[in-house]
C-alpha positions in Angstrom: -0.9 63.2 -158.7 -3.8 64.3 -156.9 -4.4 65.1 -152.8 -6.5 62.2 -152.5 -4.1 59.5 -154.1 -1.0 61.1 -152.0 -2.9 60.2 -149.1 -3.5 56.7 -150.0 -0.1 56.2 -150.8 0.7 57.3 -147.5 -1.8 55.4 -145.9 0.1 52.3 -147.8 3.4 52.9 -146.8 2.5 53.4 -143.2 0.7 49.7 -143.3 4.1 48.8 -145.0 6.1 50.0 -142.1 3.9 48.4 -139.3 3.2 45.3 -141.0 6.8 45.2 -141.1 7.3 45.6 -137.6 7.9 42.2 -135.1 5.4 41.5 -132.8 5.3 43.5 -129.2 5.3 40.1 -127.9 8.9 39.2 -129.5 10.0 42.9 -128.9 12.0 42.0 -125.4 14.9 44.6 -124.3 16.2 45.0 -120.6 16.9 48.7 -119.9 20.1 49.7 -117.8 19.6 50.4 -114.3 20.5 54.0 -115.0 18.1 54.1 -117.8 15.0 52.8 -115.0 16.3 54.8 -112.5 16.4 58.0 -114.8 12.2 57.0 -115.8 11.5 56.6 -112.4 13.0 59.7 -110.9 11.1 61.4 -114.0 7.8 59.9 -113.5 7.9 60.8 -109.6 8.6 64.1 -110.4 5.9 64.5 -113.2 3.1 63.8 -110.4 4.7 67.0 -108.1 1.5 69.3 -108.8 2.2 72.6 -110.0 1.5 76.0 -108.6 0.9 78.8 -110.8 2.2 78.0 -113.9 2.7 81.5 -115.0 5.1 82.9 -112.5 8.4 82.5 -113.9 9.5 82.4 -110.4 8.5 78.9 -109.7 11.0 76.7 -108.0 13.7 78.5 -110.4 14.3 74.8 -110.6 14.6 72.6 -114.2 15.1 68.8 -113.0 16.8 67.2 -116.4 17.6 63.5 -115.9 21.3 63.3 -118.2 23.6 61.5 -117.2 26.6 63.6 -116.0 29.0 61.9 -118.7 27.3 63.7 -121.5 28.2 66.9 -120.8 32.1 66.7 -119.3 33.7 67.2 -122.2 37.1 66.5 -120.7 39.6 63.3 -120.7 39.3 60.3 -118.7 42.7 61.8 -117.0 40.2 64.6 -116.4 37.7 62.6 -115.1 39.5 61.1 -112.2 40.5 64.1 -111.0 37.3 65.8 -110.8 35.5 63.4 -108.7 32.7 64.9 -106.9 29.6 67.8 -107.9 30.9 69.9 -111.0 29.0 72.9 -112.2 29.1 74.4 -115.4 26.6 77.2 -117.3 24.4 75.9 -120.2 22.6 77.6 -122.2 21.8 80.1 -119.3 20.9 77.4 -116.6 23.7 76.4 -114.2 24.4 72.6 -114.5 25.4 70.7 -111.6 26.4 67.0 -112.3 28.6 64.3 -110.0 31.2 62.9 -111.1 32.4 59.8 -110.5 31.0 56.4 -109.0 27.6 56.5 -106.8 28.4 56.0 -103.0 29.0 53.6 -100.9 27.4 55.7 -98.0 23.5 55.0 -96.1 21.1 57.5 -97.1 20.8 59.8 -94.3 17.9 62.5 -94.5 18.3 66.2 -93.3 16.1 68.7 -92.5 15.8 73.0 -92.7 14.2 73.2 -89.0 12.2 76.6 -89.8 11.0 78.4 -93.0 10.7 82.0 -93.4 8.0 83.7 -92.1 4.2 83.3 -94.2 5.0 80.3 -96.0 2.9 77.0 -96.2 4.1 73.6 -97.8 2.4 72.9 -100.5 4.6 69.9 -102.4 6.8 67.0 -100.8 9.1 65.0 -103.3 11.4 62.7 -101.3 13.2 59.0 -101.4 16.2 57.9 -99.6 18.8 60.2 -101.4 16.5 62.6 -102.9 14.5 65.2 -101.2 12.3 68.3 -102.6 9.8 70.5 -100.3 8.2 73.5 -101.7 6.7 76.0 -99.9 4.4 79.0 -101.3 3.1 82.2 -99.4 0.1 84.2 -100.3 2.0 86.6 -102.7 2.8 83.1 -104.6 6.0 83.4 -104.2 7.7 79.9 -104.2 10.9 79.1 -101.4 12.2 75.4 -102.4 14.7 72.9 -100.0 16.3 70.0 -101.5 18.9 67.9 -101.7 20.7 65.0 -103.3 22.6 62.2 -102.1 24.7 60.5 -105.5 23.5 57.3 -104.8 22.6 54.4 -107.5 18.5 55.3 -107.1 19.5 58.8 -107.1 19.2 61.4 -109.8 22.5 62.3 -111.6 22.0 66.0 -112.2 20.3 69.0 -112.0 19.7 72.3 -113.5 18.8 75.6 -112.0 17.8 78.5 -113.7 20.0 81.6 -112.9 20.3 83.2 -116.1 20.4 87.2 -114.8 22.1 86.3 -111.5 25.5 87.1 -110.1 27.4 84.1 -108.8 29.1 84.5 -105.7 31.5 81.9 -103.7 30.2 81.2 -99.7 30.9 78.6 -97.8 28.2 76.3 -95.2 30.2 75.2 -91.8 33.5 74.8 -94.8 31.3 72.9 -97.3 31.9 75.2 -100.5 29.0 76.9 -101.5 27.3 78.5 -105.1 25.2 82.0 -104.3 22.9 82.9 -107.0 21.7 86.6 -106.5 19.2 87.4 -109.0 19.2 91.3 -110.4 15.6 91.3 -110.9 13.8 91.4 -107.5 10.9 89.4 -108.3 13.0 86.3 -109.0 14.1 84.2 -106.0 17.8 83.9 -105.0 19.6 80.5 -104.5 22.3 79.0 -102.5 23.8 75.3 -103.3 26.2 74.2 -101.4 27.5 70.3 -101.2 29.4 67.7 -99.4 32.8 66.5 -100.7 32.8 64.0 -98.0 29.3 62.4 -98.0 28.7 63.3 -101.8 25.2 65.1 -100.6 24.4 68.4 -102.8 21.9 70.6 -100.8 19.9 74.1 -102.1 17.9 76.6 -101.1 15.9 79.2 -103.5 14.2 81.7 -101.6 13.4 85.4 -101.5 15.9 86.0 -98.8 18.8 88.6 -99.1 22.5 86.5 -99.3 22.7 86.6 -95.2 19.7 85.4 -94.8 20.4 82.5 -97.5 23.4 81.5 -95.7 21.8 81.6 -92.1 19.0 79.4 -93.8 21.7 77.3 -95.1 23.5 76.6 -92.0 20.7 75.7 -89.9 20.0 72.6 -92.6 20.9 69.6 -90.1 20.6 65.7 -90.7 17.5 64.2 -88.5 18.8 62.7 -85.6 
């Protein structure tokens, strides 16, 4: 069997396979509305331009659209009692999922009235229930605010990337709170923090020390 008539008979199976294949015009499937929502959140976050690839730094931020079923591993017992934003490490990013139905509550948009000192926006991600600004200073170093509402046209998850950091409890006016301080200095710390009441899931990665995270963090407000 030589080279030549292996690739013919692959050429011939491949015809076999599409010739096989129904018309696109008789292929007719209607996604879930969590499967559009996931492509659309996607898509709108593919067009978010990116600054400096290299630095690692970036955003510390890895948006994954799974839904948070696939990864609580527990009981539907479980389930019910956990209602609300669960994080959990994976693979060296923290995973932080909702739990429960999307709710019943009107988007309402917030706002982090100053930034540190130096910094100029340079990307603006935003929807009813989800909201991304990124600002970047002329070291290139990247600070990020965001925030999610769990809402049906909302994202279900999200991942940030702490891997060397130490985890510390805080709290934001007696929302509980997730500090993420990084042991190598030229990686931005983080703070999330998030809403039991209003389901809203808010964050902040900055190179700020952990009081100036927290004083960032408290001045977050809705828009009046």
């Amino acid at each position: 069997m030589t080279e030549e008539r292996l690739r013919e008979a692959a050429r011939q199976a491949g015809k076999a396979i599409i010739d096989s294949l129904p018309a696109p015009e008789d292929c007719t499937h209607t996604f879930s509305l969590k499967h559009q929502k996931k492509m659309k959140h996607l898509l709108r976050r593919a067009k978010r331009p990116s600054i400096r690839p290299a630095l690692r730094v970036a955003c510390m931020l890895l948006v994954c659209l799974l839904g948070c079923g696939t990864f609580f591993q527990v009981n539907a017992e479980a389930k019910e009692i956990f209602l609300g934003w669960v994080s959990r490490l994976e693979e060296g990013a923290q995973h932080y999922f909702f739990s429960g139905e999307p709710t019943a509550n009107d988007p309402v948009p917030y706002i982090l009235p100053e930034v540190p000192e130096g910094y100029q926006e340079v990307s603006r991600n935003t929807t009813d229930s989800d909201f991304c600004v990124t600002y970047a200073n002329a070291a290139g170093q990247i600070f990020e605010f965001g925030y999610i509402q769990n809402a049906e046209e909302s994202p279900d998850d999200i991942f940030f990337i702490a891997e060397n950091a130490e985890k510390q409890s805080a709290s934001i006016h007696g929302m509980p709170a997730d500090l993420y301080i990084e042991k190598n200095e030229d990686v931005a710390n983080l703070i999330v923090w998030w809403d039991e009441e209003t389901s809203m899931l808010f964050y902040i990665s900055a190179y700020l020390d952990e009081t100036d995270l927290i004083s960032l963090a408290e001045s977050v407000r809705q828009v009046s």
